[in-house]
Backbone bond lengths (Angstrom), bond angles and torsions (degrees), N, CA, C in turn:
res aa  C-N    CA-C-N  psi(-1)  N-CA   C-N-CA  omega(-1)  CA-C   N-CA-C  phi
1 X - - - 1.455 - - 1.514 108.42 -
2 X 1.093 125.69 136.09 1.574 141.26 179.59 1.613 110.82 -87.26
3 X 1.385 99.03 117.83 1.606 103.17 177.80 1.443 117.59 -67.63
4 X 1.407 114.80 115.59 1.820 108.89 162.25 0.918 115.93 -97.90
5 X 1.109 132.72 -151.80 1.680 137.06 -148.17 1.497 89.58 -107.29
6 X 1.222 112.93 -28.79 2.006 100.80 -175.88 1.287 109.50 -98.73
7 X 1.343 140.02 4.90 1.300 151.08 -178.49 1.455 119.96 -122.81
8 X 1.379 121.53 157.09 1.350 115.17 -171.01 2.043 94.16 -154.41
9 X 0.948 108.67 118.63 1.367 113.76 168.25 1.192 115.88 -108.94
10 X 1.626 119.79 159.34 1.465 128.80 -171.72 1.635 96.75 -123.41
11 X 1.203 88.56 161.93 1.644 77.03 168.90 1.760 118.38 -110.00
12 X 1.358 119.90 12.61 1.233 113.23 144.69 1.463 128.66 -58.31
13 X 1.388 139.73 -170.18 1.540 137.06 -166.10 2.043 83.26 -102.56
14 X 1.300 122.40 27.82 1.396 104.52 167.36 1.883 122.40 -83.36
15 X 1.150 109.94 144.06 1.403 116.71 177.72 1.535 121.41 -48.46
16 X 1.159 132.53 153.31 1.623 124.16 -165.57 1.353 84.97 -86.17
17 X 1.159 94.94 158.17 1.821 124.70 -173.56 1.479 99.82 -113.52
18 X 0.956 126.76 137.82 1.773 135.79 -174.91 1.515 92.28 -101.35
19 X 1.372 120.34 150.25 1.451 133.44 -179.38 1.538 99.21 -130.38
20 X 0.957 125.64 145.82 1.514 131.69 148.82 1.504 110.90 -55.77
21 X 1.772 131.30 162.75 1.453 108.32 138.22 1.174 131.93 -86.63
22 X 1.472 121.26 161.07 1.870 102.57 -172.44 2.006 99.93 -61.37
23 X 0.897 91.29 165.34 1.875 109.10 165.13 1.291 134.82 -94.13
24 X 0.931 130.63 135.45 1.968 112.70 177.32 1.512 113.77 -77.07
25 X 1.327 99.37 132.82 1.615 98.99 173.52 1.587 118.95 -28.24
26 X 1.319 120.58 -20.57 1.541 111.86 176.62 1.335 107.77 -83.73
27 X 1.175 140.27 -47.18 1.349 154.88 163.60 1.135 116.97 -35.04
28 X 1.482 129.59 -42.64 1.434 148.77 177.01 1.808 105.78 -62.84
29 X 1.373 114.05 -60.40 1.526 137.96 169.78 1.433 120.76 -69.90
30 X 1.252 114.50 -14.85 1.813 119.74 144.13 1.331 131.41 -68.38
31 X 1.227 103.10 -39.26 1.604 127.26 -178.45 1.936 91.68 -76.22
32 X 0.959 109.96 -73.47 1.719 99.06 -173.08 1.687 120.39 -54.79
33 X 1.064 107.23 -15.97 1.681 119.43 178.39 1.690 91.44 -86.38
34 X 1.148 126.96 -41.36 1.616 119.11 -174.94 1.633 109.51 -62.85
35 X 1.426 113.44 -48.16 1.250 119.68 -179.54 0.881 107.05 -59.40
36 X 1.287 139.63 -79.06 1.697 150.22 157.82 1.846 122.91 16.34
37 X 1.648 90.53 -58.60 1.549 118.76 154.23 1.255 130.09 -37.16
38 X 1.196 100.01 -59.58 1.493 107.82 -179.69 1.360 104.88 -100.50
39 X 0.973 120.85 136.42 1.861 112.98 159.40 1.360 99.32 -130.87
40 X 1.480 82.96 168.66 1.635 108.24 -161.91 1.560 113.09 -75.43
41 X 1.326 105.23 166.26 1.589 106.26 -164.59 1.861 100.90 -61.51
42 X 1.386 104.14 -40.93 1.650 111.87 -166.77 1.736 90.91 -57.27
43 X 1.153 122.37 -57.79 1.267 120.14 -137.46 1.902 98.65 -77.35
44 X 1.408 131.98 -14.00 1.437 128.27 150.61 1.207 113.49 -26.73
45 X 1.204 118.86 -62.68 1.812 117.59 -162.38 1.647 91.39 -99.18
46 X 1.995 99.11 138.70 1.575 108.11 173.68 1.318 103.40 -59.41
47 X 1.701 107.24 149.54 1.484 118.84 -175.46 2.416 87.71 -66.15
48 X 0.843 107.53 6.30 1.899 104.67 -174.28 1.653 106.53 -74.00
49 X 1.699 86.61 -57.85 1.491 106.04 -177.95 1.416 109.64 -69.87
50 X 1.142 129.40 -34.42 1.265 125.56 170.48 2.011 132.84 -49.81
51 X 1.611 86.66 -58.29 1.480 109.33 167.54 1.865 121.52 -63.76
52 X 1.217 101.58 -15.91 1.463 129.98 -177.99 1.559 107.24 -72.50
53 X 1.291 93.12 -65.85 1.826 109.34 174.92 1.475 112.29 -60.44
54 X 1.216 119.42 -46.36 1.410 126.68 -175.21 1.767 101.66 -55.95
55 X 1.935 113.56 -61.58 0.938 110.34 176.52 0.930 146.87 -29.14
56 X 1.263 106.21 -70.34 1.778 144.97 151.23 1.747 113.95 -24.70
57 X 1.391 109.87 -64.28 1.401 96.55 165.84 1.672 135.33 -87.65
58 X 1.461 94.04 -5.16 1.817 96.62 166.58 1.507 108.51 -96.53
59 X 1.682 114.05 20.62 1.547 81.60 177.73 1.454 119.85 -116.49
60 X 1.261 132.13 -177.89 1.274 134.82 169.80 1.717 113.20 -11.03
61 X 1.189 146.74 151.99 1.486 131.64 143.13 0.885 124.32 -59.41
62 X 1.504 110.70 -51.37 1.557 132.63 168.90 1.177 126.24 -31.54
63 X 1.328 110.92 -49.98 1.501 127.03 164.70 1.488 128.51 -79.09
64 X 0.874 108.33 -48.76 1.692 115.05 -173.00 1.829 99.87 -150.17
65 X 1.093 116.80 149.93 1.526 145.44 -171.09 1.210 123.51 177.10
66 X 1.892 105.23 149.22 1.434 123.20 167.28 1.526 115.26 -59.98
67 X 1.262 120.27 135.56 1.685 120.20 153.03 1.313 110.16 -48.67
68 X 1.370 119.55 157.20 1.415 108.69 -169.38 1.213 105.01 -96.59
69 X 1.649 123.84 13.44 1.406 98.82 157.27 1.610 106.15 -111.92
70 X 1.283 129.42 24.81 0.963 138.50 159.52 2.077 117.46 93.49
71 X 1.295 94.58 -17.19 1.676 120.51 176.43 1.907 96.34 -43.79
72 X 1.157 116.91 -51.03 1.606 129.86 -167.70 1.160 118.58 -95.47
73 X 1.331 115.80 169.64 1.616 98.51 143.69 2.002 79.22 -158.64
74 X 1.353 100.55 145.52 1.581 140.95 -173.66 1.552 113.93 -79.48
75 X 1.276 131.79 94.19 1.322 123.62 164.32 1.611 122.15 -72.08
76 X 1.577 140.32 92.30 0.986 134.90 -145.70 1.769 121.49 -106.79
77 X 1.456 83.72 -13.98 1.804 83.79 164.82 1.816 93.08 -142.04
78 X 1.464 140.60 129.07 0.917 141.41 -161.60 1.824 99.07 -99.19
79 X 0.980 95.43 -26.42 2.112 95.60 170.59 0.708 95.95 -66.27
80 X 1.758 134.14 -96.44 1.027 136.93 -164.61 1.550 117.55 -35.11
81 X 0.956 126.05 -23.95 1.514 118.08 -168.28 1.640 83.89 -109.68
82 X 0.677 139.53 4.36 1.917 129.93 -177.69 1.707 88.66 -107.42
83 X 1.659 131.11 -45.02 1.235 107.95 -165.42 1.768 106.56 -98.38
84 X 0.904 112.67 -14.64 1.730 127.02 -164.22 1.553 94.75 -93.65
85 X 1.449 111.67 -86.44 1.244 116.34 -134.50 1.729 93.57 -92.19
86 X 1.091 144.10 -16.06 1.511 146.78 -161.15 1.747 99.71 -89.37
87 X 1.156 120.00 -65.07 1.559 132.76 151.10 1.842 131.56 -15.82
88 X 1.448 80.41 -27.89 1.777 98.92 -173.85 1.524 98.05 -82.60
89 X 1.517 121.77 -46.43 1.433 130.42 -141.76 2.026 86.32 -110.40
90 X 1.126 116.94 -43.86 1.709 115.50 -161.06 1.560 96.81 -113.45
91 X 1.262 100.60 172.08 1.493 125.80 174.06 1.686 118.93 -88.32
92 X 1.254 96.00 0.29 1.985 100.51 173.07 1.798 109.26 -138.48
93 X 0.985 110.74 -167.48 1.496 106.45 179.77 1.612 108.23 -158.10
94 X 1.669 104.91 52.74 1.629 109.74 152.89 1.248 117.50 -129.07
95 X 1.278 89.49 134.21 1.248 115.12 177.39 1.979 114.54 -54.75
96 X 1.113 108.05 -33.79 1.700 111.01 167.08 1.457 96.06 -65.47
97 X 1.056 134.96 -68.77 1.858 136.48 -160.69 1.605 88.21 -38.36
98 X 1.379 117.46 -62.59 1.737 128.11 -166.30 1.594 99.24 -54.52
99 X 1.451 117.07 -35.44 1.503 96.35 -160.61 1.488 96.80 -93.24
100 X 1.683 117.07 -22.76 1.096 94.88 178.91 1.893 114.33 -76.95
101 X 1.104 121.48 -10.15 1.460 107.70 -174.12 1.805 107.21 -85.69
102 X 1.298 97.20 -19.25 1.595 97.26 156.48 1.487 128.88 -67.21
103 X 1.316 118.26 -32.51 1.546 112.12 177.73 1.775 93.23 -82.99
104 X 1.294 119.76 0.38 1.941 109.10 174.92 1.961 99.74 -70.64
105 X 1.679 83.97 -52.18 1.247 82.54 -167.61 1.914 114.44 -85.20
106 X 1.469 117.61 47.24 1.239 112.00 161.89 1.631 93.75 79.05
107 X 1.607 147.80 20.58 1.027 114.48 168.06 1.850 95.96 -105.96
108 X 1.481 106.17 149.12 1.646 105.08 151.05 0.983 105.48 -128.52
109 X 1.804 91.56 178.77 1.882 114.27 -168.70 1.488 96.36 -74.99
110 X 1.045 107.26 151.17 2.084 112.17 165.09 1.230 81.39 -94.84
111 X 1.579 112.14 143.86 1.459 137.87 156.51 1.743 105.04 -94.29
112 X 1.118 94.91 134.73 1.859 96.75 -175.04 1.918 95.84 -90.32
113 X 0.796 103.91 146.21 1.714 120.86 170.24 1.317 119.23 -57.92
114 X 1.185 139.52 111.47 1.401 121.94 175.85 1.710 124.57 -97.53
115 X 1.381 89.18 16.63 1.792 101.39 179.66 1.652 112.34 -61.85
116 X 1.592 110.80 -42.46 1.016 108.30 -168.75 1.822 105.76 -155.10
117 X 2.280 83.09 123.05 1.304 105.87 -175.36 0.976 118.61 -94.67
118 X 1.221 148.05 109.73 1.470 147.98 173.19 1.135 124.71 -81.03
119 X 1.426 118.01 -42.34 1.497 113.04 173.97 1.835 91.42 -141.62
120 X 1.561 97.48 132.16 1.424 107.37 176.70 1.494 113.44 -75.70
121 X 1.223 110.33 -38.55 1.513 123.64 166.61 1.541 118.69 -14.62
122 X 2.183 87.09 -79.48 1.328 99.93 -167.75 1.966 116.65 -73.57
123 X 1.967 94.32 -17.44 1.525 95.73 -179.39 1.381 119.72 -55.43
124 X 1.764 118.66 -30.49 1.733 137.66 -160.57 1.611 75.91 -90.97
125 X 1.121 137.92 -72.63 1.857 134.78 -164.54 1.455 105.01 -41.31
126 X 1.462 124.81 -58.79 1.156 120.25 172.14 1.960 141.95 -66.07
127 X 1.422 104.12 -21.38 1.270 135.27 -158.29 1.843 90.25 -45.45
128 X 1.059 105.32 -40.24 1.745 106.95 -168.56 1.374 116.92 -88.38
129 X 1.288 102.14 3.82 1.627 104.03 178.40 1.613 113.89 -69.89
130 X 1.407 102.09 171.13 1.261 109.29 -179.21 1.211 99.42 -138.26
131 X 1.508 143.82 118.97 1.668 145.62 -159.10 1.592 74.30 -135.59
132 X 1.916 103.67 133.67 1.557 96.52 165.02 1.882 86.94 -137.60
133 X 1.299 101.79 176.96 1.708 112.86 -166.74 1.361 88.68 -133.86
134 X 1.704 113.96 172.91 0.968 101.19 154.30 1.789 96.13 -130.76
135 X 1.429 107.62 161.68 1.385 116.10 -164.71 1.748 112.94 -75.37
């Protein structure tokens, strides 16, 4: 068999090996400007918001949860989710660092109303929550 430029034979009984041809440095720097262009579906959404969502719905109820119409989601014990669950997903474990990279990315706190109490009960059960939206 006759070697071409895309083939390479040995002269042991091994199988031919396919080569690419090399590229010209311009060719090389077209190709990375093409990719560049397009990006990938993952890479649209910040890896923040991503790890956020994941969190949020794999975690405890107890701790953190969706609103049930899904608009929110409820931080329900702020320890527990500052030493447990924040640690799992990031490289620190405060709960301020988290809330502040949420107001980067467009989320705020809901302030609850204090005009009108309906049940004192559930107002003291809830008082420590943290409900954030995003705008």
């Amino acid at each position: 068999m006759k070697a071409t430029p895309d083939t390479i034979t040995s002269k042991e009984n091994n199988p031919t090996v396919s080569v690419t041809p090399k590229k010209t440095l311009g060719e090389v720097k077209t190709k990375k400007k093409a990719v560049r262009a397009s990006p990938k579906q993952n890479d649209e959404c910040p890896i923040f918001l991503r790890k956020t969502y994941h969190m949020v719905d794999t975690c405890e109820p107890s701790v953190c949860s969706w609103s049930e119409d899904g608009e929110t989601f409820v931080v329900k014990n702020t320890e527990t989710f500052e030493k447990v669950v924040i640690p799992q997903f990031f490289k620190h474990n405060k709960f301020t660092s988290f809330v502040r990279q949420l107001n980067f990315y467009g989320f705020r706190k809901i302030k609850y109303c204090d005009t009108i109490k309906i049940d004192a009960k559930l107002e003291a059960e809830t008082a420590n929550f943290w409900r954030f939206r995003h705008e």
